[in-house]
PADRENMI-836060 format. One line per field, with one value per residue (C-alpha): residue number from 1; residue in three letters; z, x, y. Coordinates in nm, 2 decimals, always signed. Example, Ala and Ser with C-alpha at 12.3 -4.5 7.8 and 13.67 -1.06 7.14 Angstrom:
2
num <- [1:2]
residu <- [ALA:SER]
Z <- [+0.78:+0.71]
X <- [+1.23:+1.37]
Y <- [-0.45:-0.11]
This chain:
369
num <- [1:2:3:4:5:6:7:8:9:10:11:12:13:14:15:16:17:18:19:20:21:22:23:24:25:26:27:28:29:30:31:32:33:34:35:36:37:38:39:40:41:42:43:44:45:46:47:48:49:50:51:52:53:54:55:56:57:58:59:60:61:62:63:64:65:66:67:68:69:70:71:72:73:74:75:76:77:78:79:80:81:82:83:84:85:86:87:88:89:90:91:92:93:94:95:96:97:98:99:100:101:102:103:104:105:106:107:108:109:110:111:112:113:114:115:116:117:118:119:120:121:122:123:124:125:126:127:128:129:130:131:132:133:134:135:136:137:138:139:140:141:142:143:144:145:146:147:148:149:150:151:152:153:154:155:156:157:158:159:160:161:162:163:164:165:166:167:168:169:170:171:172:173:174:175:176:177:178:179:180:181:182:183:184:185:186:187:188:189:190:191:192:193:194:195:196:197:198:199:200:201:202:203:204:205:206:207:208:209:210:211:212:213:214:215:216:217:218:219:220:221:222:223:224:225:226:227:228:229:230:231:232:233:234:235:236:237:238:239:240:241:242:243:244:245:246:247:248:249:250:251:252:253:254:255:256:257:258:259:260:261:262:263:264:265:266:267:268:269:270:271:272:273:274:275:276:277:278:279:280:281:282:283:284:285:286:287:288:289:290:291:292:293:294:295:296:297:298:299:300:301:302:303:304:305:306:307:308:309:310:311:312:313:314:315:316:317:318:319:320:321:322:323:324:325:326:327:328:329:330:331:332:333:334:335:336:337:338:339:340:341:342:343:344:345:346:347:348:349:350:351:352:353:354:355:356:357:358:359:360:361:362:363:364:365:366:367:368:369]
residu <- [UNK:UNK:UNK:UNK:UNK:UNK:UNK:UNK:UNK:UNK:UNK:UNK:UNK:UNK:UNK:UNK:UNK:UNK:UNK:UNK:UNK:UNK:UNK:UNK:UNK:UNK:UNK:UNK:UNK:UNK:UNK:UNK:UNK:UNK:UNK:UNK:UNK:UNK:UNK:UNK:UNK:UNK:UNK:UNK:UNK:UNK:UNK:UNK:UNK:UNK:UNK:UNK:UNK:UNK:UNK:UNK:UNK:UNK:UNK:UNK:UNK:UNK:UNK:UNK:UNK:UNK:UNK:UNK:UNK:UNK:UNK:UNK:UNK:UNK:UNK:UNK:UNK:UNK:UNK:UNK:UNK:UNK:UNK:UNK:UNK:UNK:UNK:UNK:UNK:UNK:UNK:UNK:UNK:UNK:UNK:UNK:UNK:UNK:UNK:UNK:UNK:UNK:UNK:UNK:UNK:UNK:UNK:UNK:UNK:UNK:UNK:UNK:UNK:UNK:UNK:UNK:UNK:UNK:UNK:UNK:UNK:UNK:UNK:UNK:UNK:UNK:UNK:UNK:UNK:UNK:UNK:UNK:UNK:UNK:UNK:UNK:UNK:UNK:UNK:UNK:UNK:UNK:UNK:UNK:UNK:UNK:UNK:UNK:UNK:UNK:UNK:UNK:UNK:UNK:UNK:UNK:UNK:UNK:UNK:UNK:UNK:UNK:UNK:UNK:UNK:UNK:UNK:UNK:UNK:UNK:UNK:UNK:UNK:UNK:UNK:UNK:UNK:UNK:UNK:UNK:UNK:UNK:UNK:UNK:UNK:UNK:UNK:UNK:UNK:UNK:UNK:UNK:UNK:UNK:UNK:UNK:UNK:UNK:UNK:UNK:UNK:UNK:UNK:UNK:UNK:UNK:UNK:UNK:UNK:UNK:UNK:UNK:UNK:UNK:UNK:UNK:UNK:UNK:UNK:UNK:UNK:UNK:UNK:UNK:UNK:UNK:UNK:UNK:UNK:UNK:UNK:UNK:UNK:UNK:UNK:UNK:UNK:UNK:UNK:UNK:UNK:UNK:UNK:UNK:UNK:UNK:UNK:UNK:UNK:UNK:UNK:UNK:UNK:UNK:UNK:UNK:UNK:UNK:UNK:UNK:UNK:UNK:UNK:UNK:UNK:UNK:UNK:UNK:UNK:UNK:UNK:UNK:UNK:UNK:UNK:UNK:UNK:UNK:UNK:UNK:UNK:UNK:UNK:UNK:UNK:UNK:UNK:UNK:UNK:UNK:UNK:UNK:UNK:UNK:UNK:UNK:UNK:UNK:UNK:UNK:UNK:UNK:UNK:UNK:UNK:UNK:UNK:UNK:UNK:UNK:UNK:UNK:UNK:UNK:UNK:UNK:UNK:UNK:UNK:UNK:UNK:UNK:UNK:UNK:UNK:UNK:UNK:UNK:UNK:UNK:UNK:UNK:UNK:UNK:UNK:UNK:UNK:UNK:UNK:UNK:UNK:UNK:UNK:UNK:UNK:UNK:UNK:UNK:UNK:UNK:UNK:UNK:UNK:UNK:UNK:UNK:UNK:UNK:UNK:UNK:UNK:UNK:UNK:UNK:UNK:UNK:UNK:UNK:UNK]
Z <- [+21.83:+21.52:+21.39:+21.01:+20.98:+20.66:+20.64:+20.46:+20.26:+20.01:+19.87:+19.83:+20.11:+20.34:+20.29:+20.53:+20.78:+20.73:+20.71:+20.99:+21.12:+20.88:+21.03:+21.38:+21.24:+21.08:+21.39:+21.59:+21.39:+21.28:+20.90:+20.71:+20.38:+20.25:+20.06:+19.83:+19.73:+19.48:+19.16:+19.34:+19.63:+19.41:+19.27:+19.59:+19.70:+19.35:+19.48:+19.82:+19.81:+20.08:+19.86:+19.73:+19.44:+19.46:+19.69:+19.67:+19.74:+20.09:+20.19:+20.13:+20.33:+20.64:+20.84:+21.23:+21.24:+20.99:+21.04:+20.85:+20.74:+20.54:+20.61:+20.54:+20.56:+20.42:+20.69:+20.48:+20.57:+20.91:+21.17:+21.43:+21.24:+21.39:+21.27:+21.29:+21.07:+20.77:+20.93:+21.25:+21.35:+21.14:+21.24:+20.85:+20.78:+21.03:+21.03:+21.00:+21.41:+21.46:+21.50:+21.31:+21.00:+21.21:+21.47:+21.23:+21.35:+21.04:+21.22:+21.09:+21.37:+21.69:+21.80:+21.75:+21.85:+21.90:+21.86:+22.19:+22.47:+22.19:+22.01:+22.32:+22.48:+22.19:+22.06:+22.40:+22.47:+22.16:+22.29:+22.60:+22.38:+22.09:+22.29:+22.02:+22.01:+22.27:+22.25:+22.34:+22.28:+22.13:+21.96:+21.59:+21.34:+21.10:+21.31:+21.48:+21.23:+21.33:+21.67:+21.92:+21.80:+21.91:+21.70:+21.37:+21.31:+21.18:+20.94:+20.60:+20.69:+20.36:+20.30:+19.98:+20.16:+20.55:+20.40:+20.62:+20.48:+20.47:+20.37:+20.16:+20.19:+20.11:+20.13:+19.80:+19.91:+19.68:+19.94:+20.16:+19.99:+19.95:+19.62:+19.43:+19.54:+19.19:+19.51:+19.71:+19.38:+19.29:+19.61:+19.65:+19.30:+19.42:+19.78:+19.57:+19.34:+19.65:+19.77:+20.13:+20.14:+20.01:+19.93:+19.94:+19.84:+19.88:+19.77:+19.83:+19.55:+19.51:+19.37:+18.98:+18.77:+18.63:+18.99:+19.08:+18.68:+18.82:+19.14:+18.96:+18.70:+19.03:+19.04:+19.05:+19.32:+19.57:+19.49:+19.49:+19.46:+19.58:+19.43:+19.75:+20.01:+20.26:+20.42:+20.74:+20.55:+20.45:+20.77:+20.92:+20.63:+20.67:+20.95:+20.92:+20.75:+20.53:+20.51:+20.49:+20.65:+20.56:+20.87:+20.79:+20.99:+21.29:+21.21:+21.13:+21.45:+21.67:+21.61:+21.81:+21.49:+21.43:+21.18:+20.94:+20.78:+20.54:+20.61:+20.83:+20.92:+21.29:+21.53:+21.71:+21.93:+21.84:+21.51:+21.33:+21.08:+20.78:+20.56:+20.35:+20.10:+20.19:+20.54:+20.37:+20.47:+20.76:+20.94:+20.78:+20.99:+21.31:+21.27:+21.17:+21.56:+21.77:+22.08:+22.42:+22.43:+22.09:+22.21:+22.49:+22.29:+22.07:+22.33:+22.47:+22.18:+22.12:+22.46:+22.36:+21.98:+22.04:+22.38:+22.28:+22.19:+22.19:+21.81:+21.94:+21.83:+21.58:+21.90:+22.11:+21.80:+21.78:+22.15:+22.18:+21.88:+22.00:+22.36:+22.25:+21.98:+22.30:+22.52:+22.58:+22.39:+22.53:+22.68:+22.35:+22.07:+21.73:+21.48:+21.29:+21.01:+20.78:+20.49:+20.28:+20.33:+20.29:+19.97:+19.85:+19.94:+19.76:+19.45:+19.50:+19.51:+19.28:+19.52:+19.62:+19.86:+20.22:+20.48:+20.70:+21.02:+21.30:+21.57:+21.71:+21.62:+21.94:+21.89:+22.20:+22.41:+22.40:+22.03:+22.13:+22.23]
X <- [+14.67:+14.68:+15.00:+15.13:+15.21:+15.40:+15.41:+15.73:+15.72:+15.89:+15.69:+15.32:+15.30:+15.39:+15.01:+14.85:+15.05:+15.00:+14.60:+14.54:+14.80:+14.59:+14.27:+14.40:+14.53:+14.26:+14.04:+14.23:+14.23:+14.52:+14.70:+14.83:+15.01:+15.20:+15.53:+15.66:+16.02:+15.93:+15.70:+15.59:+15.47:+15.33:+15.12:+14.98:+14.87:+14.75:+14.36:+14.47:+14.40:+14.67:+14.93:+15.23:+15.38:+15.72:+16.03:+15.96:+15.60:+15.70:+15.99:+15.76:+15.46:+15.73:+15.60:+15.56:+15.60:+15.71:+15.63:+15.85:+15.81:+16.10:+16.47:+16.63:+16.42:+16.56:+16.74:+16.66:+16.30:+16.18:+15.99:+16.05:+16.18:+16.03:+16.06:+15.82:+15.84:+15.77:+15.78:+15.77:+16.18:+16.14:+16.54:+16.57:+16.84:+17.14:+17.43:+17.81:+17.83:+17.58:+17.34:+17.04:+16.92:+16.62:+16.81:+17.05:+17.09:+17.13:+17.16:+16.83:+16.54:+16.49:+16.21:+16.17:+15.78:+15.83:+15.62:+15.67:+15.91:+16.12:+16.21:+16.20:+16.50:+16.74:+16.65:+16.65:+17.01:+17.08:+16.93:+17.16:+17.45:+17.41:+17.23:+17.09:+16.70:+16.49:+16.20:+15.86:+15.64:+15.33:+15.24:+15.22:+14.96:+14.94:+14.80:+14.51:+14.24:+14.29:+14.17:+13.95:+13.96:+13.65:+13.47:+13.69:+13.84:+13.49:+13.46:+13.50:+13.47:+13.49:+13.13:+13.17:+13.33:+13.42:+13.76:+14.02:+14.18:+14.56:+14.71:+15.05:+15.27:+15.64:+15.87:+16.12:+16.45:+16.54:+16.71:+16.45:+16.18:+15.94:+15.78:+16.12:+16.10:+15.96:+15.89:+15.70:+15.48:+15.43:+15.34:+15.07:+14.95:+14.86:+14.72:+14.49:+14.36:+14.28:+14.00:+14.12:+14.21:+14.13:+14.45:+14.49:+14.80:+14.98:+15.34:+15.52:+15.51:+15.90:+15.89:+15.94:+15.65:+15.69:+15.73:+15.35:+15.22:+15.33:+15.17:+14.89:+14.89:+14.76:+14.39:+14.13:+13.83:+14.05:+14.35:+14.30:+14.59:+14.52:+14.71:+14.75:+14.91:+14.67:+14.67:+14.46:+14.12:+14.31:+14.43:+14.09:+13.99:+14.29:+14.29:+14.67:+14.98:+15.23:+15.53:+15.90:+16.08:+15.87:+15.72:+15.40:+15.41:+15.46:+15.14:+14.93:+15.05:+14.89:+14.54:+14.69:+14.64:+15.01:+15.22:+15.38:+15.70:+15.92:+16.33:+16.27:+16.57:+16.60:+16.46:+16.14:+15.93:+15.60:+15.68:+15.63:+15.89:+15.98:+16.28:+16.15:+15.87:+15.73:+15.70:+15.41:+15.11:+15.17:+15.30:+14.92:+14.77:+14.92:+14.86:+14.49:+14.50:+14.77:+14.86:+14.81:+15.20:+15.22:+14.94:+15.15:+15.43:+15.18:+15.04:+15.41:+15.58:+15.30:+15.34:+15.69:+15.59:+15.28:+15.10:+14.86:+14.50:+14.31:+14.37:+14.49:+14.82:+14.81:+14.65:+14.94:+15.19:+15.02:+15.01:+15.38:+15.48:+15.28:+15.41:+15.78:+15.75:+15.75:+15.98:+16.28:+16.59:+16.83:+17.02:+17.01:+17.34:+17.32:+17.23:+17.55:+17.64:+17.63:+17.75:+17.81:+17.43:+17.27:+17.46:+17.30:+16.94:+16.98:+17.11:+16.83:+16.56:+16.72:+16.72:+17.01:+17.09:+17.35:+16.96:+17.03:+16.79:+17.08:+16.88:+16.63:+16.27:+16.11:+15.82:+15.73:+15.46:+15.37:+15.32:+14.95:+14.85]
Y <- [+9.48:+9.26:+9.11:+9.02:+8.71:+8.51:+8.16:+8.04:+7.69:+7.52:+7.21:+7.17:+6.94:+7.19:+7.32:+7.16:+7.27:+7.60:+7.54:+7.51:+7.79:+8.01:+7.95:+8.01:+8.37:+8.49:+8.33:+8.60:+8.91:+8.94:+8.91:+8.63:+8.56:+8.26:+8.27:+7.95:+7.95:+7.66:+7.62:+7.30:+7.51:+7.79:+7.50:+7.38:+7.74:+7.84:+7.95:+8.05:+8.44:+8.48:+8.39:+8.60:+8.54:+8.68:+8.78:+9.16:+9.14:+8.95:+9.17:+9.48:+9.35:+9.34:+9.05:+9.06:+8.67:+8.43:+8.06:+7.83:+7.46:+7.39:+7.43:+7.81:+8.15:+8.46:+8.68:+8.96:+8.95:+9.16:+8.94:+8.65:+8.35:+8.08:+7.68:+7.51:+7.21:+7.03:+6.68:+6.49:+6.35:+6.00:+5.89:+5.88:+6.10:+6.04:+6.26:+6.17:+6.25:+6.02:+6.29:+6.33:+6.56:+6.70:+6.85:+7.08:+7.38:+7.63:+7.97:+8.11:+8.07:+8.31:+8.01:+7.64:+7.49:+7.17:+6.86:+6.65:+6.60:+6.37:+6.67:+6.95:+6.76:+6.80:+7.17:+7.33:+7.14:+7.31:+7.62:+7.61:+7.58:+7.79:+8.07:+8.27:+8.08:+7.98:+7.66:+7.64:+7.32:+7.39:+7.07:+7.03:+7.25:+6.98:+6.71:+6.95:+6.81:+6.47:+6.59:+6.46:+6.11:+6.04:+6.27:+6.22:+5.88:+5.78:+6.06:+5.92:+5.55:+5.28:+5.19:+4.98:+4.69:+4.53:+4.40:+4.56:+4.90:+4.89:+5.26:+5.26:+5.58:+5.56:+5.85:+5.98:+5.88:+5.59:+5.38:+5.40:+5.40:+5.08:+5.22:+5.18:+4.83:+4.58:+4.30:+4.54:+4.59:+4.26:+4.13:+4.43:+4.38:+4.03:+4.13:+4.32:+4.13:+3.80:+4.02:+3.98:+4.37:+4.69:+4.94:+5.28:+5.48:+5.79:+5.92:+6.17:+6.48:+6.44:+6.10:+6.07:+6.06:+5.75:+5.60:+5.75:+5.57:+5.26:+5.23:+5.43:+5.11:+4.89:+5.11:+4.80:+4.75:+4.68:+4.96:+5.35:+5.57:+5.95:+6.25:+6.42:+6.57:+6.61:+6.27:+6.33:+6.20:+5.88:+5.82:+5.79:+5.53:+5.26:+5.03:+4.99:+5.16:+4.97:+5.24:+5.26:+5.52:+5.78:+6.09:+5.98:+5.69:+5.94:+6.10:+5.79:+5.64:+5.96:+5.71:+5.44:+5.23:+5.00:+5.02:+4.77:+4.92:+4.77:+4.76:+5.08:+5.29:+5.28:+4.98:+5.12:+4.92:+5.00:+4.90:+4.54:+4.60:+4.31:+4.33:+4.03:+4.08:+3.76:+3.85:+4.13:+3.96:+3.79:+4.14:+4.25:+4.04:+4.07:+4.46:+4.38:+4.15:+4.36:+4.22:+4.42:+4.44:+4.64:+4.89:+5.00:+5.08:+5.28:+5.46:+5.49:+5.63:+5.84:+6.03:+6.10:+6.20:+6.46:+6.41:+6.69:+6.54:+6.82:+6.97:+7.31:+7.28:+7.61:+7.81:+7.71:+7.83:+8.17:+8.24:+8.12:+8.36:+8.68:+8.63:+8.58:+8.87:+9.10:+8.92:+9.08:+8.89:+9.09:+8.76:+8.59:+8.65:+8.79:+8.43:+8.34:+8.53:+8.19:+8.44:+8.13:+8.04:+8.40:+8.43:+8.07:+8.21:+8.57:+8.39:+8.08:+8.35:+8.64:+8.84:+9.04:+9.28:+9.35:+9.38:+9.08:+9.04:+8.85:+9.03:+8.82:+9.03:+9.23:+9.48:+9.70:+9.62:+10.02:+9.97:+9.86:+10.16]
């Protein structure tokens, strides 16, 4: 039997977690199409064939599954809802209850496929509590062409110089984010120009534009800034990461290469984190030389992160979706009726109309023959 399915983004760097999602679908048969609810993301799909380009064109092609990675999905669209992320949990939005931003529940998933047993734990408490979702681990689609190390981390290795390669990204959240910081710059700027390293950057797409022409300004031998979103290929070129609070020090760290971050939200072990700019190098170096100790919280954290090596994260989605499509949800409630947030949506996407999905989606076994 093959199955639709729609997967549901807001931001172009949402697309390479639906690559790989994509290739798993088509792999087995069945049908995929992707939805942005942003020019931004529009962009970033712009010469994908699979794409649709507006609200009416996605409710009439009447998904079987739609994979999300971003926050809110229409209810009004038919199909299992299932979340499954635009970022690993980074700790860097913490809630008034002392909670934290990645675990809000918003009333519009019948699945959550977690990442790791770091994230498992919470949503199926959650699950317990709320009773209208379940959770199933699968791993995470985005981090399935970093996989097997062995075979990859040596793909695009820097062949113009043996200085070591120290990868920048920074997240857009001005009080957390190093690139705002003139210090930060300065002290870069000058790391690149005493030939001891070689720099390359990455920033996220929601950053102003005049925040990506000044760390653009840097470009010299030693400096390269990438327009990108797709980050694995970079990854597998830097020795270390110099970050801030930003997910993609989650990712990075699934190498078991450390991690220098600058005034980072949250105390983590594995990290060598700095709060002082003139700290910058020295932290470089003991990343370039970690210590035994600081491996084993790598390898640690890691465990609790992502423990899945094997790069078949998006299989594990797809299984996990087709088998819960025909589950019976009979136990599980109707999702909220979040009328406040439906209405938001309709008007966000100029879309209205009184179809609202609160039933989590079955389809009949029987419907395969």
């Amino acid at each position: 039997m093959s199955y639709k399915f729609l997967i549901y983004i807001s931001y172009s760097y949402a697309v390479p977690i639906g690559n790989p999602l994509e290739k798993e679908i088509l792999r087995t048969g069945n049908t995929v199409k992707w939805f942005s609810d942003t020019g931004n993301g529009k962009e970033g799909l712009k010469d994908n064939p699979y794409l649709l380009d507006t609200i009416q064109e996605v409710v009439s092609y009447e998904p079987d599954v739609v994979l999300v990675a971003t926050d809110d999905v229409p209810d009004f669209i038919t199909g299992l809802k299932v979340q499954i992320f635009h970022g690993f949990f980074a700790k860097k939005r913490p809630l008034k209850n002392g909670k934290f931003y990645h675990f809000r529940i918003r009333g519009s998933y019948d699945l959550y496929c977690t990442q790791g047993p770091s994230t498992t734990s919470e949503f199926t408490r959650l699950a317990n509590q709320l009773k209208y979702f379940e959770v199933i681990e699968t791993g995470w689609s985005k981090v399935d062409p970093m996989f097997p190390l062995e075979e990859k981390q040596n793909i695009l290795p820097d062949s113009n110089s043996q200085l070591p390669t120290i990868m920048i990204a920074s997240t857009f959240t001005e009080r957390l984010s190093l690139a705002y910081d003139d210090k930060v710059f300065e002290e870069i700027k000058r790391l690149s120009k005493s030939n001891a390293y070689k720099f390359i950057m990455v920033l996220h797409p929601k950053l102003p534009l005049y925040i990506f022409r000044k760390w653009q300004s840097l470009t010299n031998d030693n400096f390269t800034f990438y327009d990108t979103t797709d980050l694995t290929p970079l990854f597998f070129k830097a020795d270390i990461l110099f970050a801030d609070t930003t997910s993609a020090i989650q990712e990075f760290v699934l190498q078991k290469k450390p991690v220098v971050t600058f005034k980072h939200k949250v105390y983590e072990d594995f990290l060598i984190d700095i709060d002082n700019v003139n700290a910058i190098e020295t932290a470089f170096e003991k990343a370039l030389n970690p210590s035994e100790e600081l491996m084993e919280k790598i390898e640690a954290y890691i465990l609790n992160l992502h423990p899945y090596f094997d790069g078949k994260s998006s299989q594990r989605v797809i299984e996990a979706c087709i088998e819960f499509l025909h589950k019976d949800k009979s136990h599980l409630k109707n999702k909220p009726f979040n009328l406040l947030r439906k209405y938001k949506i309709r008007k966000r996407l100029g879309y209205f109309t009184f179809k609202s999905f609160n039933r989590p989606y079955t389809m009949k076994k029987q419907q395969n023959t």
